[in-house]
Backbone as numpy.savetxt, mean C-alpha at the origin, in Angstrom:
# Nx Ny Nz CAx CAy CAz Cx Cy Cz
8.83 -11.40 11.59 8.93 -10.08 10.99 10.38 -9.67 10.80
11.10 -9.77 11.53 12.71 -9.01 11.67 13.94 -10.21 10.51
12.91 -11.35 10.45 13.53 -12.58 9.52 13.55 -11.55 8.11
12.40 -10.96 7.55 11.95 -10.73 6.58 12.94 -9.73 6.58
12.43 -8.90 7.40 13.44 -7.73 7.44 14.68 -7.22 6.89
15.33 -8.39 8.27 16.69 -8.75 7.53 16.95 -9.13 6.17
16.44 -9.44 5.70 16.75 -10.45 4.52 16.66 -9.60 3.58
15.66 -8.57 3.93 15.77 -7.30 2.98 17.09 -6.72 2.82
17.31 -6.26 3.84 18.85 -5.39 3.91 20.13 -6.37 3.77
19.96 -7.72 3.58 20.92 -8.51 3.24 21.30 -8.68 1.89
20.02 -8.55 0.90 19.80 -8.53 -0.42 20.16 -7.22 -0.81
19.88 -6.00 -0.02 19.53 -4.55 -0.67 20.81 -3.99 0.37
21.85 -4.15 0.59 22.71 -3.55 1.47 22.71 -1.44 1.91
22.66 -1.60 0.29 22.41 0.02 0.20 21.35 0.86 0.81
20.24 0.39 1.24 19.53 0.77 1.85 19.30 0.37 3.92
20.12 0.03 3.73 20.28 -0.87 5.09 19.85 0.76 6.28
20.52 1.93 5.82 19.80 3.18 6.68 18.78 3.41 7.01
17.73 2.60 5.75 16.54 2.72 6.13 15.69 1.34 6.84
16.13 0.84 7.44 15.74 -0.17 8.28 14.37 0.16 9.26
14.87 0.92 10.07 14.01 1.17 11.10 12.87 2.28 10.67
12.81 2.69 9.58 11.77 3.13 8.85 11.00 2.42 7.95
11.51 1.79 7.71 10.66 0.55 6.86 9.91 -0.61 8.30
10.63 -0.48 9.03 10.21 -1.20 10.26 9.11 -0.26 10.87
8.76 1.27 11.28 7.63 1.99 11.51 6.77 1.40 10.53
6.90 1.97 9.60 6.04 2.03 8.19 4.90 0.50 7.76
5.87 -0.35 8.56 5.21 -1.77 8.86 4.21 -1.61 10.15
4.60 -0.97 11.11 4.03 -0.95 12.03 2.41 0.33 11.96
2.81 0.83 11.14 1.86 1.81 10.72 0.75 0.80 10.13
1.42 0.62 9.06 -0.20 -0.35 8.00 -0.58 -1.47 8.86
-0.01 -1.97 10.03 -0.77 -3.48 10.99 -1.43 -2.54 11.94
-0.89 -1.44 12.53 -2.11 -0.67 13.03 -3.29 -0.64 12.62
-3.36 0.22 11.59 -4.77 0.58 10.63 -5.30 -0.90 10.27
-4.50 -1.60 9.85 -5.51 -2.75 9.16 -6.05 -3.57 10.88
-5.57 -3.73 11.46 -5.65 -4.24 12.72 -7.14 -3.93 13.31
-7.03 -2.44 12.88 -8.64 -1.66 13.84 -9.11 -1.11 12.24
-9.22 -2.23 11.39 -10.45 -2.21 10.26 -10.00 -1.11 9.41
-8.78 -0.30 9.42 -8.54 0.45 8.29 -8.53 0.13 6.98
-7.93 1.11 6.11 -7.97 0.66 4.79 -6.64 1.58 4.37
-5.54 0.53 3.32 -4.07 1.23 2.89 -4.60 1.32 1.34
-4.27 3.09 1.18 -4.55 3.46 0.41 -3.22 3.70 -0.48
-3.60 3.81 -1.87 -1.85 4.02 -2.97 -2.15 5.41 -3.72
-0.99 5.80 -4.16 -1.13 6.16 -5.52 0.18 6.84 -5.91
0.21 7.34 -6.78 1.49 7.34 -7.76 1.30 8.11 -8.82
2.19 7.98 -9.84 2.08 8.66 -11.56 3.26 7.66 -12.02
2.81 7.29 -13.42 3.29 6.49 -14.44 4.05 5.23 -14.06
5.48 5.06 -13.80 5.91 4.07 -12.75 5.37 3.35 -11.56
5.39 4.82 -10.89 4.91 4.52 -9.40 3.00 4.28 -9.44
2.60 4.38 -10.50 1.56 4.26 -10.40 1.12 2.30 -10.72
1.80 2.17 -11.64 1.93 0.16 -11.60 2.30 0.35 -9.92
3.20 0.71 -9.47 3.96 0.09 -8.13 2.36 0.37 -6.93
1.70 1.43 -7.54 0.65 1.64 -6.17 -0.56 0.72 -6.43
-0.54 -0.17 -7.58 -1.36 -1.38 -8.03 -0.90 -2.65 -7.35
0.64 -2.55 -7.87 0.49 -3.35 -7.79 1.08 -3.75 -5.71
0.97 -3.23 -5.19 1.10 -3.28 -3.72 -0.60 -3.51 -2.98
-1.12 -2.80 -3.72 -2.95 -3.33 -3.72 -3.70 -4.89 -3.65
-2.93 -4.95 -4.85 -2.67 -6.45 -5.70 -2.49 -7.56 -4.44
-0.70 -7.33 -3.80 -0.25 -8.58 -3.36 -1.10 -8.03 -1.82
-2.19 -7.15 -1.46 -2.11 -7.05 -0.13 -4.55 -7.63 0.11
-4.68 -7.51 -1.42 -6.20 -7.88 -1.68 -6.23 -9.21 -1.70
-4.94 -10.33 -2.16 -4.95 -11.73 -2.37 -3.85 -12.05 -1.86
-3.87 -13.73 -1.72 -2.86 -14.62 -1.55 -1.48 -13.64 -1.75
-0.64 -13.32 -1.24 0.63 -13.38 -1.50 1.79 -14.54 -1.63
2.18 -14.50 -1.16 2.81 -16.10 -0.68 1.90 -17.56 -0.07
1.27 -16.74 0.62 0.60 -17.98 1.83 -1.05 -17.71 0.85
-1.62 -18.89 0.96 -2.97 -19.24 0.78 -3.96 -18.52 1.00
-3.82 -17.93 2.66 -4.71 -16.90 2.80 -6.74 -17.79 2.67
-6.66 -19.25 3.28 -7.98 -19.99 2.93 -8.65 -19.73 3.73
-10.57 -19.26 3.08 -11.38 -19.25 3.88 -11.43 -20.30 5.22
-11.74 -19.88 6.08 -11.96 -21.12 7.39 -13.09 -22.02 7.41
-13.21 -23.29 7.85 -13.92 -24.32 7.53 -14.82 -24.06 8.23
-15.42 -23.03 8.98 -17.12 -22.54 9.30 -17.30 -21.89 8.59
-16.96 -20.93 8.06 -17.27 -20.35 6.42 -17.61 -21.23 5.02
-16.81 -21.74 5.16 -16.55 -22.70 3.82 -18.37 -23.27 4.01
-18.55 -23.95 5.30 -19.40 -24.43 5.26 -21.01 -23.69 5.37
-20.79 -22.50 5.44 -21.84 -21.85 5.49 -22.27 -21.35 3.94
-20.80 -20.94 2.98 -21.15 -21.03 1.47 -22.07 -22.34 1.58
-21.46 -23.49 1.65 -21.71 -24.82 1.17 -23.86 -25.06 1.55
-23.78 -24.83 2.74 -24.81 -25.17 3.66 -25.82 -24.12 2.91
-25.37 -22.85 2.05 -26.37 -21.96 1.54 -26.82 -22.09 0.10
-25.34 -22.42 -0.56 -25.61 -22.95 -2.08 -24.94 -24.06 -2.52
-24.78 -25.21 -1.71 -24.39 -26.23 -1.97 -23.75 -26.15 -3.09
-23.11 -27.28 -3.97 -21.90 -27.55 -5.02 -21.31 -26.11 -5.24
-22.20 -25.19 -5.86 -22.00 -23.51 -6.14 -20.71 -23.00 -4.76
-21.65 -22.61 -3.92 -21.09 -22.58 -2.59 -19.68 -23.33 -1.80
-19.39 -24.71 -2.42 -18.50 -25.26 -2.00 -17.44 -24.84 -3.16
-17.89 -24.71 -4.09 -16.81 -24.35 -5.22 -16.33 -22.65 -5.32
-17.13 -21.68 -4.53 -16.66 -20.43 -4.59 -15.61 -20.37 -3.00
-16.12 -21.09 -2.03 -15.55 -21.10 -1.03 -14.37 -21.58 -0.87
-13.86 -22.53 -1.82 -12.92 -23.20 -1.95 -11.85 -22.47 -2.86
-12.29 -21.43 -3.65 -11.23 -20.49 -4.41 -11.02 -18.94 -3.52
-11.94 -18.42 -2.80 -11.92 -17.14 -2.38 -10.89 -17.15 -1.56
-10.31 -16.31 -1.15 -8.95 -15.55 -0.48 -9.41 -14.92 1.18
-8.70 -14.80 1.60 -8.67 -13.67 2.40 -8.40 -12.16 2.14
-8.74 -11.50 1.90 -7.91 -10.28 1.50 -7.72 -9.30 2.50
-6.77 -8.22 2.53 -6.54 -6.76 3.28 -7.07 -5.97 3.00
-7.73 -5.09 3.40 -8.27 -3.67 2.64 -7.28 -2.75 1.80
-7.00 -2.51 0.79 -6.25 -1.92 -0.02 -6.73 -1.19 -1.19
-6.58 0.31 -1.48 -6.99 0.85 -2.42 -6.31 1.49 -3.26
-6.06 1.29 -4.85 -4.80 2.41 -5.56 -6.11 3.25 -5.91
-5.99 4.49 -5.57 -5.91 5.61 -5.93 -6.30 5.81 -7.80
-5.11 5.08 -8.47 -4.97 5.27 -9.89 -5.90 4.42 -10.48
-6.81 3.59 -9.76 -7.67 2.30 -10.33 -8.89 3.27 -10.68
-9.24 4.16 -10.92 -10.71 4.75 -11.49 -10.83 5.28 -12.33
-10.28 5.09 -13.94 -10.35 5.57 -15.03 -11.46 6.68 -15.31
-12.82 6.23 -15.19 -13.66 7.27 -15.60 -13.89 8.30 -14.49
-13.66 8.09 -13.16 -13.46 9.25 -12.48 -12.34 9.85 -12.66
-10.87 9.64 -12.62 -10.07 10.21 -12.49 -10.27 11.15 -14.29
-10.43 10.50 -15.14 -10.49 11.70 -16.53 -12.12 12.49 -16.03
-12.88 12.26 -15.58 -13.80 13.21 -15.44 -13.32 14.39 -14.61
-12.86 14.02 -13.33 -12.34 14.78 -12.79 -11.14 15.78 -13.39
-10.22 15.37 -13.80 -9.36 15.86 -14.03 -9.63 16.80 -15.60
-10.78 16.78 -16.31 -11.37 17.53 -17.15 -12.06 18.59 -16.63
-12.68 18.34 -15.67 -14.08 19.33 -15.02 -13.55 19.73 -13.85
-12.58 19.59 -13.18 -12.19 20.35 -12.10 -10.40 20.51 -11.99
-9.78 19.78 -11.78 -8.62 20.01 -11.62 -7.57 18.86 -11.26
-6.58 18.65 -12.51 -5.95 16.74 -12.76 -5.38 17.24 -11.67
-4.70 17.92 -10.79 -3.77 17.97 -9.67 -4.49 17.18 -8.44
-5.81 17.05 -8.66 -6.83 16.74 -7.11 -7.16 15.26 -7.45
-6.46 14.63 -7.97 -7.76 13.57 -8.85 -7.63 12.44 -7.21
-5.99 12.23 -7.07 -5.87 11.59 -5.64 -6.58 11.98 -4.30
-6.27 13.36 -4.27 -6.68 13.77 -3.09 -8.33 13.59 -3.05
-9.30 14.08 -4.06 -10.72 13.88 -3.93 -10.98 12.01 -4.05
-10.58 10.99 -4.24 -10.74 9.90 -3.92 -10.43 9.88 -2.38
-9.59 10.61 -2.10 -9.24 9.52 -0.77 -9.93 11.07 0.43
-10.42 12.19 -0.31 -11.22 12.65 0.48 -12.86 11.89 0.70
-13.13 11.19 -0.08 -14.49 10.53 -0.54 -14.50 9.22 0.04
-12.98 8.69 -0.02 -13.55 7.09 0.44 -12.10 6.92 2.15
-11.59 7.65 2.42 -10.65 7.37 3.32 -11.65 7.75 4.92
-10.95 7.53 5.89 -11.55 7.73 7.11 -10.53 7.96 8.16
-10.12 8.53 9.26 -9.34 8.31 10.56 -8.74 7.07 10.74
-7.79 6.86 10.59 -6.71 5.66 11.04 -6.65 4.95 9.67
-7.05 5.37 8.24 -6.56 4.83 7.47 -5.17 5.00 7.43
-4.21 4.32 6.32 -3.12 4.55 6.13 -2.83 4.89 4.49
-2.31 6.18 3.73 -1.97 6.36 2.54 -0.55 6.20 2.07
-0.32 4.98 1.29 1.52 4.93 0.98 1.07 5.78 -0.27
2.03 6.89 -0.09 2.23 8.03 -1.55 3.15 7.35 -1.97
3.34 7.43 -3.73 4.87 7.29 -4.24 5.15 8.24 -5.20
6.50 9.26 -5.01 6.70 9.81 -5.74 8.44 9.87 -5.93
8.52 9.32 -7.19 10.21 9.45 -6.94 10.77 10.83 -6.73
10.30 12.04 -7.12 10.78 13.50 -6.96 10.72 14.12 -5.88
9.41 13.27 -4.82 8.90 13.95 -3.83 8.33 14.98 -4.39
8.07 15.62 -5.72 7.72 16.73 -6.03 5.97 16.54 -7.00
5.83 15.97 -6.90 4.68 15.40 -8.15 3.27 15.87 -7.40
2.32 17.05 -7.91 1.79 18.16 -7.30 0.57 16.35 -6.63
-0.22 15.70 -7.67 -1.57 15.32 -7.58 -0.97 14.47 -6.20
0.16 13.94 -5.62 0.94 13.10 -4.83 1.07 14.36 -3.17
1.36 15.34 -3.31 1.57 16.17 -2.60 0.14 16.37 -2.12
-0.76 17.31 -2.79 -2.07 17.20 -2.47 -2.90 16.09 -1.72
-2.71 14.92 -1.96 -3.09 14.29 -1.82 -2.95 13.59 0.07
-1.22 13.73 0.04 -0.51 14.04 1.44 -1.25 14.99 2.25
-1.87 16.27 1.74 -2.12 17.15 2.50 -3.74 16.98 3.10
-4.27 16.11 1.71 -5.80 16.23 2.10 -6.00 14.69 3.64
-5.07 14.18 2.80 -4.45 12.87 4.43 -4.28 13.34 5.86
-3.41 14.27 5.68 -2.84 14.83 6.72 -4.34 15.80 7.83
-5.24 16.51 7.18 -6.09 16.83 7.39 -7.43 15.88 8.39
-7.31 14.82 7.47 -8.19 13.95 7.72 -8.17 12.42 8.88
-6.63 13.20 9.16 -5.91 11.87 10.70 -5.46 10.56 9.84
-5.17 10.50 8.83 -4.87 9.33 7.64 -3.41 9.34 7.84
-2.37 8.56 8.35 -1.05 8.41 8.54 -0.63 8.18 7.26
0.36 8.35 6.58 1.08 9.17 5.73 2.53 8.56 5.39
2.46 7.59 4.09 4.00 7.23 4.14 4.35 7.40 2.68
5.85 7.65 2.80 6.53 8.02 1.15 7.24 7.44 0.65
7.28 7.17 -0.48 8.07 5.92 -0.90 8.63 7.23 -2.33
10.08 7.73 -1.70 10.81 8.79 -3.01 11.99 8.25 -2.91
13.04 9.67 -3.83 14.33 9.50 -3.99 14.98 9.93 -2.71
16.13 10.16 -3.25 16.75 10.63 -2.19 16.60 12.18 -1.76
16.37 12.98 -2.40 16.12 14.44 -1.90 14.90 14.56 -1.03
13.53 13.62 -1.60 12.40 13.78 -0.67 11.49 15.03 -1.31
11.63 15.61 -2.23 11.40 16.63 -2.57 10.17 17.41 -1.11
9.36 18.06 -1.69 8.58 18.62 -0.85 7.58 18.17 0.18
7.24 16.97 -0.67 6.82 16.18 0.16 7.31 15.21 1.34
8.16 15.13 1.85 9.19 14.15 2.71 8.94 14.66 4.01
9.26 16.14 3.98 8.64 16.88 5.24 7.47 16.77 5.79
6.27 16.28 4.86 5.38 16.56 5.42 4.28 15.33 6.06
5.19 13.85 5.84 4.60 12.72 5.76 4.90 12.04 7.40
4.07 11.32 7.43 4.58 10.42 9.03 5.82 9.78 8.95
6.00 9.06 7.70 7.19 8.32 7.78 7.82 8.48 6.08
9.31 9.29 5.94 9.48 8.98 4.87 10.18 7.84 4.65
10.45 7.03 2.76 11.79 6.46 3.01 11.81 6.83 1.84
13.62 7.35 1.72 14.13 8.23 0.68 15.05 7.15 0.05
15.28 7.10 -0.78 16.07 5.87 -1.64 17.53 6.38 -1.79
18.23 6.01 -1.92 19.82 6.35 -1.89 20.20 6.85 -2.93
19.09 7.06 -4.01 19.10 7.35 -6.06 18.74 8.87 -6.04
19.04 8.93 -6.92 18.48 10.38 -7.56 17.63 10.18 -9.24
18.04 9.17 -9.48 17.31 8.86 -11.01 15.88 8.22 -11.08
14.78 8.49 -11.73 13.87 7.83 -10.80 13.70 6.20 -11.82
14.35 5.65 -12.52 14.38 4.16 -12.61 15.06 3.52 -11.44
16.39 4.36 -11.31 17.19 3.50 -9.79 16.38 3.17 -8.92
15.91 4.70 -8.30 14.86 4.37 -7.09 13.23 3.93 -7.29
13.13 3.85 -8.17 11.90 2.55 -8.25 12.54 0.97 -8.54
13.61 1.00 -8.83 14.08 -0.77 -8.57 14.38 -0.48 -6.79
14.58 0.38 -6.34 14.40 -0.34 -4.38 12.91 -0.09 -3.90
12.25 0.65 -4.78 10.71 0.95 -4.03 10.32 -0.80 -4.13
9.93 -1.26 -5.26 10.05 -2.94 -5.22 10.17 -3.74 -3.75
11.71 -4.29 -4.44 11.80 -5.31 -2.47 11.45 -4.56 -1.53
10.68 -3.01 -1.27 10.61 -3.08 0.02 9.06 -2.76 0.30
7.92 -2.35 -0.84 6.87 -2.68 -0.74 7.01 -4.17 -0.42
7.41 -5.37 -1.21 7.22 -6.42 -1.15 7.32 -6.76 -0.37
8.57 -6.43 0.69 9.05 -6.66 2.28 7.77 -6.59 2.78
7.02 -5.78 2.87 6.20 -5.04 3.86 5.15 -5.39 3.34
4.74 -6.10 2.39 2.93 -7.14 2.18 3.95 -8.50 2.92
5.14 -8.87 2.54 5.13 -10.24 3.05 5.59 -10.16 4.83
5.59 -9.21 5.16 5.58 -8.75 6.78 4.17 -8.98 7.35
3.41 -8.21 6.44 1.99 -7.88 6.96 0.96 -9.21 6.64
1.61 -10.07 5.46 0.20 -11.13 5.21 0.90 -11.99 6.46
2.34 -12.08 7.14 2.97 -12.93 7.80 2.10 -12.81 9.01
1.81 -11.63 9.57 1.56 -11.62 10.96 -0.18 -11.79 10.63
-0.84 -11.60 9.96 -2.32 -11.83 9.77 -2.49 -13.48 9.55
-1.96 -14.17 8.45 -1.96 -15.69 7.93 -1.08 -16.46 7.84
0.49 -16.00 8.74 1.74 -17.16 8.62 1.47 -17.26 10.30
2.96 -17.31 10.57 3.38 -17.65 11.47 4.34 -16.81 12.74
3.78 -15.52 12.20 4.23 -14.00 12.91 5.46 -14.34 12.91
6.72 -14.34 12.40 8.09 -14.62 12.16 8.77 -13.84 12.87
């Protein structure tokens, strides 16, 4: 883990302040996933690819293989033979991971018939539970459906992390763990939101399917 780490702040110097928050923030999502949670995303426009795609590298293979185990394999096999050996032999391991922004026809229903500010918060009031974990991203800290969404978390015992600029806007205060980017522009600080989601799936698939580093 601290290999990875490093290597972050070796590459990304500028952020090197935020070390030991990116180091909680790791320790947060192996909690929850640890005792069966689920890491929830979401975002707007930018940050909304970034809350996919952190879903993405944390549902499949990242780096490492992530291969079913050979009593599994064989229980596909042993149930639907050739079928069975051939699905078992492609399937993954995956993490529990949810973006938020992945529900097209709910999120425009919603956001027609009740109110686009809630569209996050009523998903993750509907599908979240106690000891989940929600990474918000908002480069402004200010982005209302992102805030809400923090609050309906916060309510519900859902630990709480932020991925903004540097001001933190309103939201920064109110999260378990922020990390504020050293930018004020929000292209700057979505090129560091990047390596350090990425840090933190290749932290987390490390200690589940490498070699706990």
């Amino acid at each position: 883990m601290d290999i990875l780490l490093n290597d972050l702040i070796r590459r990304y110097p500028a952020i090197a302040d935020l070390k030991e928050n990116v180091r909680t923030t790791y320790e947060v999502i192996l909690e929850s996933l640890k005792n069966g949670g689920t890491v929830f995303t979401c975002g707007n426009g930018g940050s909304a690819s970034d809350s996919e795609h952190i879903a993405g590298e944390l549902l499949k293979g990242f780096i490492l293989k992530r291969e079913v185990k050979d009593e599994l394999k064989k229980q596909f096999s042993d149930k639907f033979g050739e079928d069975g050996y051939r699905l078992a032999n492609k399937l993954q391991y995956g993490l529990r991971a949810i973006s938020l922004t992945s529900h097209p026809a709910f999120i425009t229903a919603f956001a027609n018939d009740v109110d686009a500010d809630l569209i996050f918060a009523q998903q993750l009031f509907g599908l979240g539970r106690k000891g989940d974990v929600l990474i918000a991203i908002s480069t402004s800290g200010n982005s209302a459906n992102v805030y809400n969404c923090i609050l309906t978390a916060s309510v519900m015992g859902i630990k709480t992390i932020l991925l903004t600029g540097k001001s933190g806007g309103r939201c920064a205060g109110l999260v378990d763990v922020p990390l504020k980017m050293p930018e004020t522009e929000a292209y700057k600080i979505q090129e560091y939101h990047l390596p350090i989601y990425h840090t933190l799936c290749l932290m987390i698939e490390d200690y589940f399917y490498g070699k706990r580093s």
